[in-house]
N, C-alpha and C positions, 0 to 999 in steps of 0.2 A: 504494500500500500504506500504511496507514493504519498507527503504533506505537499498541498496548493502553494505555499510559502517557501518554498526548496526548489518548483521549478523555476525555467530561465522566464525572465521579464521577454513580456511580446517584441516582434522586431524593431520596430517604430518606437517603442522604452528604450531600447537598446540604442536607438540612433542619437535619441534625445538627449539620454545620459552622456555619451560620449562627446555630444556636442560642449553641454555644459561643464564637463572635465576639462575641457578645453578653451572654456573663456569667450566662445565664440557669441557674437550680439544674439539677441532674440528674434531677429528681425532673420539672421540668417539661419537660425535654429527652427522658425515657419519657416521659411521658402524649403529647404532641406528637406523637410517634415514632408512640406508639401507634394514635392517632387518622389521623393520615396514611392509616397502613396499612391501616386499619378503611376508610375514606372509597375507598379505590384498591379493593381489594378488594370493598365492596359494588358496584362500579359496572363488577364484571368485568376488573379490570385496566387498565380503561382510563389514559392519564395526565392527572392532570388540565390541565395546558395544553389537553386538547382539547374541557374541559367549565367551565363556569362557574355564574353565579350562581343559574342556576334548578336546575342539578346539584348546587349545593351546598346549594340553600332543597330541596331534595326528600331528601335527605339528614337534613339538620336535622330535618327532619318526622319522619321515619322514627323517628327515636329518639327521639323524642315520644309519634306516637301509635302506634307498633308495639313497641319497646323498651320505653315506657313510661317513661323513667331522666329523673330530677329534673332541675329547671332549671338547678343548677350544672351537671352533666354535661353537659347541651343546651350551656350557654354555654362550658364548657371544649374544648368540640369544635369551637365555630365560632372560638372564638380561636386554636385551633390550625389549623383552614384560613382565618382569615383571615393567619396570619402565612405558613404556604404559600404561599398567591396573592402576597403584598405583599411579602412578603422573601425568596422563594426564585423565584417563578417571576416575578417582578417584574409581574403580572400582576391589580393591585386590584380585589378586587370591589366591582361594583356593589350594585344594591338589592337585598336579599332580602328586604323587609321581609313578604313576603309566605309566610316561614317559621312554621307552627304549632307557637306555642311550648309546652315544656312548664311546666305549673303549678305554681306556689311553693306548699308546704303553708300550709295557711290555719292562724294564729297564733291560739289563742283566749284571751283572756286571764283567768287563774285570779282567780278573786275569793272572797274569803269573808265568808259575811253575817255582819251583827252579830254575833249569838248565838257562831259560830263564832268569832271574833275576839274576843270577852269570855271564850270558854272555854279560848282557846289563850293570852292572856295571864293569865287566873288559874292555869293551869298552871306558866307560867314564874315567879311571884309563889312559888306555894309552891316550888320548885326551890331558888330564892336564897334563901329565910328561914329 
């Protein structure tokens, strides 16, 4: 007969505690939390000790190219299963590199021709005088 008090705390206990062994904000202790349970759930409950790195590169995808959500979100999901794998299930992932990443918005940078630029500083000339 096995005491309820002796066995292991749930996986998502297990994440939580380690988090806060660790000092880390609360604010990234939800998102972590969050993503665990996003990641367990898409994949039917299963746990993940019984799934790995091409579980977690198809996952990754998924909210790439189905979700569609920005590359920080892509990248805050996989830091929150890689600290799953590596500090709670003591369990390192290998290579995913074979994950489709999502795309950084392209940065264009604002220019203003001459003209524009003589007529925005004659503006500012009559302002001060």
């Amino acid at each position: 007969m096995t005491d309820s008090t002796s066995s292991k705390p749930k996986l998502l206990d297990q994440v939580r505690d380690a988090i806060r062994v660790r000092h880390y904000s609360i604010r990234t202790e939800k998102a972590y939390l969050d993503w665990c349970r996003r990641y367990i759930l898409f994949h039917n409950k299963r746990h993940p000790a019984e799934m790995g790195e091409t579980v977690v590169s198809a996952y990754l995808t998924h909210l790439a190219v189905n979700r569609k959500v920005a590359a920080s979100t892509q990248n805050q999901a996989l830091n929150a299963l890689v600290f799953l794998y590596s500090k709670v299930l003591e369990l390192p992932l290998g290579d995913i590199g074979s994950t489709v990443r999502a795309k950084r918005p392209e940065t264009l940078p604002v220019v203003l021709s001459r003209s524009e630029i003589r007529n925005l500083l004659e503006k500012l000339d009559r302002k001060n005088a």
